[in-house]
DRENVODREN-848165 format. One record per residue (C-alpha): residue number from 1; residue in one letter; x, y, z. Coordinates in Angstrom, 2 decimals, padded with zeros to 5 digits. Example, Ala and Ser with C-alpha at 12.3 -4.5 7.8 and 13.67 -1.06 7.14 Angstrom:
BEGIN
PT  nr rest       X       Y       Z
PT   1    A  012.30 -004.50  007.80
PT   2    S  013.67 -001.06  007.14
//
This chain:
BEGIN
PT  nr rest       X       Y       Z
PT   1    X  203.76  096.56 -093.83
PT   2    X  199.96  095.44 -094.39
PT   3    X  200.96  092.80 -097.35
PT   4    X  203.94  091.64 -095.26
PT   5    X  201.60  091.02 -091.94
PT   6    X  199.11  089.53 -094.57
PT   7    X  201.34  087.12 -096.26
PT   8    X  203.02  086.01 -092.85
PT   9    X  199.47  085.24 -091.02
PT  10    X  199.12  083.16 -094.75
PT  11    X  202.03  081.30 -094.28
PT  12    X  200.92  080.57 -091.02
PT  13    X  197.98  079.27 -091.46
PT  14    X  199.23  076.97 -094.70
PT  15    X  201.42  075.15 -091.86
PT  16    X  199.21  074.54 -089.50
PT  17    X  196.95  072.98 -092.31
PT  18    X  200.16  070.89 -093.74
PT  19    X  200.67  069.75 -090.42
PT  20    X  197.14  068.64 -089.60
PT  21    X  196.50  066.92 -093.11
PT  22    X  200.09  064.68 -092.12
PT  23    X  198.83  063.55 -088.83
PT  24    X  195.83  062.34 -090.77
PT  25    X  197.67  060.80 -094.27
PT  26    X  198.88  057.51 -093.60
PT  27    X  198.16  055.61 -096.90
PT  28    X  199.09  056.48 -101.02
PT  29    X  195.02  056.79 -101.11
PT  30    X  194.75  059.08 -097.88
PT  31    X  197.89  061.33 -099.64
PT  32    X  196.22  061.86 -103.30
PT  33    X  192.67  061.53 -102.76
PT  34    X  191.88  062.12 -099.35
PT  35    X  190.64  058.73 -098.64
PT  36    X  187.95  059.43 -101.52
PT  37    X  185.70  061.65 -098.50
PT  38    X  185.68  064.64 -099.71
PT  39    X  181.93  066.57 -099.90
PT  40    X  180.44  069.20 -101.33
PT  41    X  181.40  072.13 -100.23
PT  42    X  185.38  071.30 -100.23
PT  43    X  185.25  069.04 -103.58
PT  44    X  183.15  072.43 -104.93
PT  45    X  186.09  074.65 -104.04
PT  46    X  188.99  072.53 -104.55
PT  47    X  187.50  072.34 -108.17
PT  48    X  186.97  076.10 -108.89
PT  49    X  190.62  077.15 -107.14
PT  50    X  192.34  074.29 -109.18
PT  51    X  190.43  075.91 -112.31
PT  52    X  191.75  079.24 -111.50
PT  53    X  195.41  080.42 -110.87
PT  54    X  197.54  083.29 -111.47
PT  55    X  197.37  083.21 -114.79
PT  56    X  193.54  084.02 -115.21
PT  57    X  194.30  087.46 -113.24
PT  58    X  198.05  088.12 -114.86
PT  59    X  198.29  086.66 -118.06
PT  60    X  194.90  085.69 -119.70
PT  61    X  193.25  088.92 -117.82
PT  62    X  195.59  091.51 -119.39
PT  63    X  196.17  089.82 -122.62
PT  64    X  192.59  089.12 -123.24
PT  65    X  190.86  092.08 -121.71
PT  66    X  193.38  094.56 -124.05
PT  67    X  192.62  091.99 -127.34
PT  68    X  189.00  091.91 -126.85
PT  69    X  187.77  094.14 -124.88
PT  70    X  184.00  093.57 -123.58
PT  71    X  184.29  090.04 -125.76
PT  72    X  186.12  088.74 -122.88
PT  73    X  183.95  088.67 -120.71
PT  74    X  182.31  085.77 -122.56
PT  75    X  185.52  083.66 -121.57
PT  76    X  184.97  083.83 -118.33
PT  77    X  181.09  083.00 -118.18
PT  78    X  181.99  080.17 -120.43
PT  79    X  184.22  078.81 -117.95
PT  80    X  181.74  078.94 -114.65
PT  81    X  178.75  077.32 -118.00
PT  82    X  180.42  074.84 -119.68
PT  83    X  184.11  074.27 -117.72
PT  84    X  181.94  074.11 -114.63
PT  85    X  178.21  073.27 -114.22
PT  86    X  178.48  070.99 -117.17
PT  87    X  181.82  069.46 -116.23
PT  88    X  180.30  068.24 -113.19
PT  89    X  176.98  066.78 -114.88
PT  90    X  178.42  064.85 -117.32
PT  91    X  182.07  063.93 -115.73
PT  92    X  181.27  063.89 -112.09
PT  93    X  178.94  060.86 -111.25
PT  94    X  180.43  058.56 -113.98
PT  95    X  183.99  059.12 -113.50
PT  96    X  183.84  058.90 -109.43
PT  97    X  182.01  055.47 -110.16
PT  98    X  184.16  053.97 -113.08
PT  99    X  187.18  054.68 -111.12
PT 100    X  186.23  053.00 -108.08
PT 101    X  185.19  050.16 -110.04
PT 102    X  188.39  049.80 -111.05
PT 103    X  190.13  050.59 -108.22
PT 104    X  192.09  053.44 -110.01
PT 105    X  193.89  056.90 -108.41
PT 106    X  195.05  058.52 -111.57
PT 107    X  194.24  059.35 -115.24
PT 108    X  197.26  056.97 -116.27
PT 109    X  195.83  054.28 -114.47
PT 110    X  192.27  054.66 -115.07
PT 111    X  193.69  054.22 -118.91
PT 112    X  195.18  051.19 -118.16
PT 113    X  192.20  049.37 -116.40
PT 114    X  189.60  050.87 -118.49
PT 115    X  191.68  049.59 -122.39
PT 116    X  193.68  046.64 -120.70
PT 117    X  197.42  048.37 -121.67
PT 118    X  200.00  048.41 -119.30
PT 119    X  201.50  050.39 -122.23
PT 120    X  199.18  053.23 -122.04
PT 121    X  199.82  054.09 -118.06
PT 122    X  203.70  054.88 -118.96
PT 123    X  203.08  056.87 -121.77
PT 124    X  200.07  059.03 -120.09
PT 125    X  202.53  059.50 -117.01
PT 126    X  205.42  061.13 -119.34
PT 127    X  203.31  063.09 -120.89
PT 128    X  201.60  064.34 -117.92
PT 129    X  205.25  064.99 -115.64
PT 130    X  206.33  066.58 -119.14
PT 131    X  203.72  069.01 -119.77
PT 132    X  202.50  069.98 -116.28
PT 133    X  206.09  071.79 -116.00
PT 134    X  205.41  074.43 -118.30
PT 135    X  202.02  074.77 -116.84
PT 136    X  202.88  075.07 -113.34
PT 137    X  205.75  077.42 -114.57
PT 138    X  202.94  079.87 -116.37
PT 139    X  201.23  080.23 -112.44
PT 140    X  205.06  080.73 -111.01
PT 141    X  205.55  083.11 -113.95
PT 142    X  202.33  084.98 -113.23
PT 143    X  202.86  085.43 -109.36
PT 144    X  206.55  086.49 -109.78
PT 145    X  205.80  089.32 -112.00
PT 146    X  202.91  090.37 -109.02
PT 147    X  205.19  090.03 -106.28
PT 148    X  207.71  092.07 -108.37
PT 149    X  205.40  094.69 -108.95
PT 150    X  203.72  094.56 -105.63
PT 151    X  206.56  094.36 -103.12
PT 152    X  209.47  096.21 -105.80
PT 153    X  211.46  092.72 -104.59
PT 154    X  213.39  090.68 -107.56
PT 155    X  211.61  088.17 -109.87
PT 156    X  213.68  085.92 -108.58
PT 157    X  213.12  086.08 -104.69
PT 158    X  209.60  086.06 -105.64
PT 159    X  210.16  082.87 -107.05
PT 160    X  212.07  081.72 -103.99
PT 161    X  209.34  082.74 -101.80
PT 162    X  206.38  081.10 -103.61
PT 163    X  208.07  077.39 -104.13
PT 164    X  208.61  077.75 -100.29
PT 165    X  205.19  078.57 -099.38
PT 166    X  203.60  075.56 -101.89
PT 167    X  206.08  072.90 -100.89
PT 168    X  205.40  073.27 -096.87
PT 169    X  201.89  072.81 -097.01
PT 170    X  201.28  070.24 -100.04
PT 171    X  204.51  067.96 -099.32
PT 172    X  203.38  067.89 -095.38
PT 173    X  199.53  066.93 -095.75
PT 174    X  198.77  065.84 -099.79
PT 175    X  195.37  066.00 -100.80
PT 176    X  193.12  066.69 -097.68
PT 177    X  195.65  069.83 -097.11
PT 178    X  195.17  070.72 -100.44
PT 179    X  191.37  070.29 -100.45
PT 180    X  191.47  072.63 -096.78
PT 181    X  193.38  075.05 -097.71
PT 182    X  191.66  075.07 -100.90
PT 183    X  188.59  076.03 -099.32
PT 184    X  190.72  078.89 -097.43
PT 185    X  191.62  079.80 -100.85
PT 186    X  188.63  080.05 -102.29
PT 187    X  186.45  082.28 -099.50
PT 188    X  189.55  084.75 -099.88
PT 189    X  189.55  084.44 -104.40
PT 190    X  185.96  085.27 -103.74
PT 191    X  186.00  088.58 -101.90
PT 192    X  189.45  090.02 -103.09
PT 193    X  188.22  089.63 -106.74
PT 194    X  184.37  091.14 -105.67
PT 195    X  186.75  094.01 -103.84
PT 196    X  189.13  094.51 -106.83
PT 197    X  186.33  094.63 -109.64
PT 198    X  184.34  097.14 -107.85
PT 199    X  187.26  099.32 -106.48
PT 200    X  188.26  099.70 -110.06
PT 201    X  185.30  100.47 -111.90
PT 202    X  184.90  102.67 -109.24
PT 203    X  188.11  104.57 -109.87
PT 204    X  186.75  104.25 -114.24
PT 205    X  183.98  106.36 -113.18
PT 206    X  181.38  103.99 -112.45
PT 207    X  179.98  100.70 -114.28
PT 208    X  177.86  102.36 -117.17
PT 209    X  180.95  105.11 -117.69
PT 210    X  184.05  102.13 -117.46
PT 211    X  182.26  100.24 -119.99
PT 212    X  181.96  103.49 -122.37
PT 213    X  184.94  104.46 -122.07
PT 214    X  185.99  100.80 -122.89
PT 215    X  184.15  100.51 -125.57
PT 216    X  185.31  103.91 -127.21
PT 217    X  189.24  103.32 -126.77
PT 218    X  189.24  099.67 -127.20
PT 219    X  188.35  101.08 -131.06
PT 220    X  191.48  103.22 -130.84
PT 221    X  193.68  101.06 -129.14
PT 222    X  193.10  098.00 -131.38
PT 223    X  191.80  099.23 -134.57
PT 224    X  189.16  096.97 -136.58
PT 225    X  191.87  095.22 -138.82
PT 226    X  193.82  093.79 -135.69
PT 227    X  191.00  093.12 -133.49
PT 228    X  190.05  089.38 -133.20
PT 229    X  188.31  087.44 -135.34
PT 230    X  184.94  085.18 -133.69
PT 231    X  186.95  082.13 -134.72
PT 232    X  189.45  083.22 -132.23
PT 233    X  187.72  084.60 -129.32
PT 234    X  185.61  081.35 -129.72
PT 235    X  188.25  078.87 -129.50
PT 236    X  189.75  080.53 -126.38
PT 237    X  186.52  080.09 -124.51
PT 238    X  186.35  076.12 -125.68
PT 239    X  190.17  075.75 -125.00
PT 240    X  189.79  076.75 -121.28
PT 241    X  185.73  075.14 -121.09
PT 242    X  185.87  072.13 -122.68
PT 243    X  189.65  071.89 -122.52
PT 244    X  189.77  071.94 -118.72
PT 245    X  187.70  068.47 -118.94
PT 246    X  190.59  066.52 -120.47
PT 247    X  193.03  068.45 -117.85
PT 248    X  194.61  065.33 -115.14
PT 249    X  194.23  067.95 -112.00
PT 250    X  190.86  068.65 -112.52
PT 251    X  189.07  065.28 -113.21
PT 252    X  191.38  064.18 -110.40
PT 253    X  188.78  066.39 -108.28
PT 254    X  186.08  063.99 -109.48
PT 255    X  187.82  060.36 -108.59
PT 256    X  188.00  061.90 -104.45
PT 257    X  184.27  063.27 -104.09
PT 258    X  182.35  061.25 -101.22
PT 259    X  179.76  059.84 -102.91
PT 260    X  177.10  060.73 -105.84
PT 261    X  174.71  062.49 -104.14
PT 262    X  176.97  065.83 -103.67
PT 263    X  177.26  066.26 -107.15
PT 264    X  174.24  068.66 -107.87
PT 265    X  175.25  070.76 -104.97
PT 266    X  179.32  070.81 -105.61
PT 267    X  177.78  071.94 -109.02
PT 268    X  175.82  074.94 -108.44
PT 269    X  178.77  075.83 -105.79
PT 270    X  181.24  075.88 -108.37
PT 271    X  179.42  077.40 -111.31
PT 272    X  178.35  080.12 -109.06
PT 273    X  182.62  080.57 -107.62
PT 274    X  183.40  080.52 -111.30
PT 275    X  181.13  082.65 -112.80
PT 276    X  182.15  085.69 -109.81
PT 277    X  185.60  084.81 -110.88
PT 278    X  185.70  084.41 -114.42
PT 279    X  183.71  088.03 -114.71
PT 280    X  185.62  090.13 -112.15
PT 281    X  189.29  088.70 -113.40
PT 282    X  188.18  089.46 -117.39
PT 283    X  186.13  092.40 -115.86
PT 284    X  189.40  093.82 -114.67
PT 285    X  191.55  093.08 -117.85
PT 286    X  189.19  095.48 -120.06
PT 287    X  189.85  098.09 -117.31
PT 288    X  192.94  098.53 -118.97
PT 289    X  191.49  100.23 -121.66
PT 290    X  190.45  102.72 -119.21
PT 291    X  193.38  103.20 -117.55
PT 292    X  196.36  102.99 -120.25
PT 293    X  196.90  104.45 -123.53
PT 294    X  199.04  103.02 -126.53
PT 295    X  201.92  105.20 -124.92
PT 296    X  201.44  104.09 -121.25
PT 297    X  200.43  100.23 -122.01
PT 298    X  203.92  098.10 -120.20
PT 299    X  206.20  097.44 -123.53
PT 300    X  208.42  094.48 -124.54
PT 301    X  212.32  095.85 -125.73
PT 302    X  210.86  095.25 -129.22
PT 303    X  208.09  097.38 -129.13
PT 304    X  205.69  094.49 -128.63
PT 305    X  203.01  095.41 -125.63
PT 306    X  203.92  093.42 -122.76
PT 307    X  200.26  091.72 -121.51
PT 308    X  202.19  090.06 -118.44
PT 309    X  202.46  092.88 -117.06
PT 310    X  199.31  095.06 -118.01
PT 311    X  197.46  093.82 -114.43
PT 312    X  200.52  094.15 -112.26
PT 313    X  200.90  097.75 -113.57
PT 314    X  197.02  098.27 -113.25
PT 315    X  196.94  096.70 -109.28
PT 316    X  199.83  098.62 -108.17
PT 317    X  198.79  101.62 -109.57
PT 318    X  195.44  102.25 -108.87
PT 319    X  194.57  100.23 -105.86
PT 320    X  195.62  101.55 -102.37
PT 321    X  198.40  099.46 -100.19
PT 322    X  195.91  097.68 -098.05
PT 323    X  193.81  096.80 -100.80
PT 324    X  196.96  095.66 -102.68
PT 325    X  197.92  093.22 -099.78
PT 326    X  194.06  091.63 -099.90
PT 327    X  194.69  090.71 -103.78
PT 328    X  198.30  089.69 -103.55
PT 329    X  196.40  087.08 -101.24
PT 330    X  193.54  086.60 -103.66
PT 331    X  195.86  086.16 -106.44
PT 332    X  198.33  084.02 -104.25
PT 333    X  195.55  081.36 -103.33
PT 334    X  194.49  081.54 -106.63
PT 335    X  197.53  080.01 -107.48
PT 336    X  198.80  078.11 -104.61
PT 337    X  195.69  076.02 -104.94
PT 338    X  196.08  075.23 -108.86
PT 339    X  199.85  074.94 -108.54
PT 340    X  199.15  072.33 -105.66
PT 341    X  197.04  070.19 -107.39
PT 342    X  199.29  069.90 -110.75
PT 343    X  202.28  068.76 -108.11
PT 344    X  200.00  066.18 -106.99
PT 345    X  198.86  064.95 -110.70
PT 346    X  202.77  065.54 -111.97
PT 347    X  204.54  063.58 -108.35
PT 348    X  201.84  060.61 -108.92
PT 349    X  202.78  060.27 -112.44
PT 350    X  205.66  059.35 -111.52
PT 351    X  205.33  057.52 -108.09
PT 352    X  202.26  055.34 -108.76
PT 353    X  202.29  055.19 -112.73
PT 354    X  205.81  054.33 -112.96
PT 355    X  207.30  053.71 -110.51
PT 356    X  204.91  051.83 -108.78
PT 357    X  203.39  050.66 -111.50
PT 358    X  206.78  049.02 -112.95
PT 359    X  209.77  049.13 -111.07
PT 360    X  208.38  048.09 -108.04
PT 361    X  204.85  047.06 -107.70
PT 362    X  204.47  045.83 -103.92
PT 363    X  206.20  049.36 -102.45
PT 364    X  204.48  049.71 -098.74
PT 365    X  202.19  052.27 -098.07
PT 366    X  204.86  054.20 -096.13
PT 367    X  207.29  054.47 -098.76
PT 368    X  204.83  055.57 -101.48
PT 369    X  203.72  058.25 -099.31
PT 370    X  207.53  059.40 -098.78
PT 371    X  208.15  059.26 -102.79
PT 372    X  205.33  061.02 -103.31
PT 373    X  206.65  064.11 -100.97
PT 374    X  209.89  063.25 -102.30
PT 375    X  208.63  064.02 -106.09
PT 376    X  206.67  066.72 -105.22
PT 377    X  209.81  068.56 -103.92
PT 378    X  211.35  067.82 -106.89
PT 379    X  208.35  068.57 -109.36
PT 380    X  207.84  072.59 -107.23
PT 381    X  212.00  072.89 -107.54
PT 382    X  211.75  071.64 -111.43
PT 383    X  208.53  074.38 -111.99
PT 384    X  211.04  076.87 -109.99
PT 385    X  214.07  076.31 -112.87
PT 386    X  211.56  077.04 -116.00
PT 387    X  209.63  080.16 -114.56
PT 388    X  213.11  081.38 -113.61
PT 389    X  214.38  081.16 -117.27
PT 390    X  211.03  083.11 -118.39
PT 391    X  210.35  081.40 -121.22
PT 392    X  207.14  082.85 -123.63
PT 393    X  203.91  084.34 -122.69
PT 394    X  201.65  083.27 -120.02
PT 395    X  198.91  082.37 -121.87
PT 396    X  200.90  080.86 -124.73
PT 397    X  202.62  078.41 -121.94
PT 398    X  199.59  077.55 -120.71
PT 399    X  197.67  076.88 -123.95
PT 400    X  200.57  074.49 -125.31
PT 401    X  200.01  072.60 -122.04
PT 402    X  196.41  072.98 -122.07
PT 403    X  196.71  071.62 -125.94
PT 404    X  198.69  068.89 -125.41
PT 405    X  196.59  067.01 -122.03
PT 406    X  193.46  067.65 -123.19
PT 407    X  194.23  066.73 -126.76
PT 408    X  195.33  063.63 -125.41
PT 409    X  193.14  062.28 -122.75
PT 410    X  189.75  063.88 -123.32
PT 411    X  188.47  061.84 -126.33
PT 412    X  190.11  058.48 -124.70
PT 413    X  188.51  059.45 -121.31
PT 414    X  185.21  060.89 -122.10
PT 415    X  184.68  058.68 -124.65
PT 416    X  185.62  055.48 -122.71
PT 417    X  183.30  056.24 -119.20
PT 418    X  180.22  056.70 -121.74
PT 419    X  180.53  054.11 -124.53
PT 420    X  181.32  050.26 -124.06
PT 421    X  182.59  050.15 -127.62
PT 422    X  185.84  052.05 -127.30
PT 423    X  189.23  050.00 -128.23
PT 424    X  192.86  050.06 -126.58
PT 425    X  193.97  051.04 -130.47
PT 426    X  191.35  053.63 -130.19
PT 427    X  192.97  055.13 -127.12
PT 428    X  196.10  055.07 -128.30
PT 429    X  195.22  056.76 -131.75
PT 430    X  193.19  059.39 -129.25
PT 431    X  196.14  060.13 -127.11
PT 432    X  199.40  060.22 -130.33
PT 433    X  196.54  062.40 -132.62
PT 434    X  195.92  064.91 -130.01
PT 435    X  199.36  065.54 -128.23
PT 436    X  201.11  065.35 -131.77
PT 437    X  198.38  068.05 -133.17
PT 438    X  198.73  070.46 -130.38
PT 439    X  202.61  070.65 -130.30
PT 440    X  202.98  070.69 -133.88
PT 441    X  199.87  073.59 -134.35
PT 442    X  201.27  075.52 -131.86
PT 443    X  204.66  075.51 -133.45
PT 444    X  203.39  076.21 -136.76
PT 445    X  200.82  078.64 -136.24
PT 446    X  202.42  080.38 -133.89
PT 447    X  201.69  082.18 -129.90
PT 448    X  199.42  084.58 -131.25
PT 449    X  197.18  081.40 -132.30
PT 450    X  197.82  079.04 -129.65
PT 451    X  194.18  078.62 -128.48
PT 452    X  193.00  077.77 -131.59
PT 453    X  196.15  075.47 -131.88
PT 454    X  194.66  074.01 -128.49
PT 455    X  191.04  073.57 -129.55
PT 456    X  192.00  071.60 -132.75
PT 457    X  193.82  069.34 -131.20
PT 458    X  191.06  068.48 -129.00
PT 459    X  188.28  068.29 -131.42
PT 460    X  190.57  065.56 -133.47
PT 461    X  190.87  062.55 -131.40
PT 462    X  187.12  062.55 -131.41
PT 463    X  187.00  062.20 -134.91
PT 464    X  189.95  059.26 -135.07
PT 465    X  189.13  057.16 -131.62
PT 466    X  185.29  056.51 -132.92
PT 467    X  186.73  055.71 -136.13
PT 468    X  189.39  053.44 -135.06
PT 469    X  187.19  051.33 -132.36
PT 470    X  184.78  050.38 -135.53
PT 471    X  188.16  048.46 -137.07
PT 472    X  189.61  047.44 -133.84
PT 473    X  189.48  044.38 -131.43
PT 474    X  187.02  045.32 -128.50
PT 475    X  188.35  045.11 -124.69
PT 476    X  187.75  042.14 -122.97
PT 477    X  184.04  041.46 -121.78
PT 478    X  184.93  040.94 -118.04
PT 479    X  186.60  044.20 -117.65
PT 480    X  183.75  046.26 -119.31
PT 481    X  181.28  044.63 -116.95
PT 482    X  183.56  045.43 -114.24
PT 483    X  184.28  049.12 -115.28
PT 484    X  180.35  049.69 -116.21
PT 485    X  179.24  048.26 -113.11
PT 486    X  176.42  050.05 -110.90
PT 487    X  177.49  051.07 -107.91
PT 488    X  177.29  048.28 -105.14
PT 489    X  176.95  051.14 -102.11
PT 490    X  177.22  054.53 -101.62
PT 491    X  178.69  056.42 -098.82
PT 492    X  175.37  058.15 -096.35
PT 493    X  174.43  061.00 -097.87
PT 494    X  175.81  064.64 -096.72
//
């Protein structure tokens, strides 16, 4: 009765925020970006809850935190060090200022200006509509198997019950709903996952015994021959650090920030958020080595051990009904918040990028706004379809995506806010090298390597696109003077 009181007063509230952000969206830019106004403390959290989704606490907790043990730990501090603090130093000030040079909303169009390809836009958008789906179907995925655990209710009305709950809020108020109930989000990721950590090592015995008893079993449950190598558990923390620059829906966070002068403060604010995330969620997952046994660990029908379900089990199990209804919530913003901002990246893909940017390029502000709800609809109902066909792992879902967009945009977008000297070829041989090296890694080395899969394709475009600009015609003068410009006036500071 607790959860279902809970998730009612949730639902609530995620209307009345839809409904307030439509009263106050009127333009494309007002819709995606909330008018580019957003400060510190809501650009801080918007970032960290877009970072962090179901999957961290389903999938990549229980698969990770049985693998590695105490090693995975180091994923998650990696994440608030280098997908965080660092993101935000080097990304934040350069990419908020290059894209309003160029007058750009998305990371196809910021392509386009910045390499002067019309090309480039409708090939970014494809990609990004194509592999946000599996993505967004990893965090449906994730939440289902909760909610099925949780509530003993079917997969499928879990499902039916999530897509509801996103599409009200996002399709009603876009970005500054997002970025709102984001901040909701957040304050409630923040104490459910402080509350769930402690509860459990509690219930281990306390810190100093959980992470004994860790530490002996993981020995027994994964003997030394199957345990991960350091080339593995290393390329899982740069696949979700560094990979999470190159990711649409997170540098999107960047292009919407008020000014500058917030960026030091929306730093520390979301290193700090991600580091008390990343720790309690992998904190958790190791738990399981505490509480399971290699004849009580959730199995696959062939024998295979079942890491979807590892934290479901765990939650349900040890965790008392009230406490249970506070982290369905935790877990539920988690992902509401992440799941909301791929919608927006996937819907504009296909609403400014394409059609927009080809079919019709003097659509009124009024009708973009509709398509965009429009495609948003049918992006959550697409998500819906895949998650309901259960297709792979979690974390292998995710890491294909994960391979694919950052393999593909990082080197081409990093590259080209910092050096003058990048080419269009260069950004083309950037985008085909990494895509085409994370899908054909991952299908060759297979799920149990998909990270490292992930991280290859990543590290390759920045070998090719330097190469490439040295034997390539340069961009045109004007539009590098344009796109490099210092900024003419800043918002007042906040």
């Amino acid at each position: 009765m607790a959860s279902l009181v809970l998730l009612l007063v949730y639902l609530a509230v995620m209307i009345c925020v839809g409904i307030w952000g439509m009263r106050k969206t009127t333009t494309l830019n007002d819709f995606f970006l909330g008018g580019r106004s957003i400060g510190p403390w809501m650009s801080a959290f918007a970032y960290g809850t877009t970072y962090f989704s179901a999957s961290i606490f389903i999938g990549f907790a229980g698969r990770q935190g049985w693998n590695f043990g105490t090693s995975a730990l180091l994923i998650g501090i990696g994440n608030a060090i280098v997908g965080a603090l660092a993101a935000w130093f080097i990304l934040a000030k350069r990419t908020r200022r290059m894209t309003q040079n160029l007058n750009t909303m998305t990371m196809p169009e910021f392509l386009e200006a910045r390499y002067d390809s019309e090309h480039i836009k409708m090939i970014s958008a494809i990609i990004i509509f194509v592999f946000l789906l599996p993505y967004s179907a990893s965090i449906f995925k994730g939440l289902g198997h909760l909610f099925e655990s949780t509530f003993n209710i079917s997969f499928d009305f879990a499902l039916i019950v999530l897509v509801a709950i996103t599409g009200v809020y996002l399709v009603l108020g876009g970005h500054l709903a997002v970025t709102v109930t984001s901040f909701i989000q957040g304050i409630i990721m923040l104490v459910g996952a402080i509350i769930m950590l402690t509860v459990l090592v509690g219930k281990a015995g306390g810190l100093s015994e959980a992470i004994h008893t860790v530490n002996i079993n993981y020995q027994v449950h994964v003997p030394p021959a199957q345990q991960p190598s350091w080339l593995t558990i290393a390329s899982l923390v740069f696949m979700t650090s560094v990979g999470s620059w190159g990711l649409p829906q997170m540098v999107q966070k960047f292009y919407a920030i008020k000014n500058e002068t917030i960026i030091p403060k929306a730093a520390l604010i979301t290193t700090i958020f991600s580091l008390v995330i990343g720790v309690t969620a992998y904190g958790s997952g190791i738990l399981s080595h505490v509480f399971m046994d290699l004849d009580t660990v959730p199995r696959l029908a062939n024998g295979g051990i079942n890491f979807d379900q590892i934290m479901p089990n765990i939650l349900s199990s040890k965790l008392p009904e009230a406490l249970i209804a506070i982290i369905m919530l935790l877990i539920l913003s988690a992902s509401m918040s992440s799941l909301a901002s791929l919608v927006l990246v996937s819907a504009s893909s296909i609403t400014v990028d394409l059609y927009k940017g080809y079919l019709h390029r003097d659509l009124n502000e009024k009708t973009s706004v509709t398509l965009m709800r429009v495609l948003s609809t049918v992006f959550i109902l697409a998500t819906y379809i895949i998650s309901k066909l259960q297709l792979g792992f979690i974390v292998t879902m995710q890491s294909l995506s994960w391979g694919v967009l950052s393999g593909a945009f990082l080197a081409p977008y990093l590259l080209g806010i910092y050096s003058k000297k990048i080419t269009k070829a260069a950004a083309y041989a950037g985008i085909y090298s990494g895509a085409g090296t994370a899908i054909i890694l991952t299908l060759t080395l297979g799920a149990a390597n998909s990270a490292l899969a992930a991280s290859i394709a990543i590290i390759v475009p920045f070998i090719v696109v330097p190469i490439v600009s040295i034997f390539t015609p340069k961009v045109n003068s004007s539009i590098i003077s344009t796109a490099f410009a210092p900024p003419n006036q800043q918002s007042p500071k906040v």
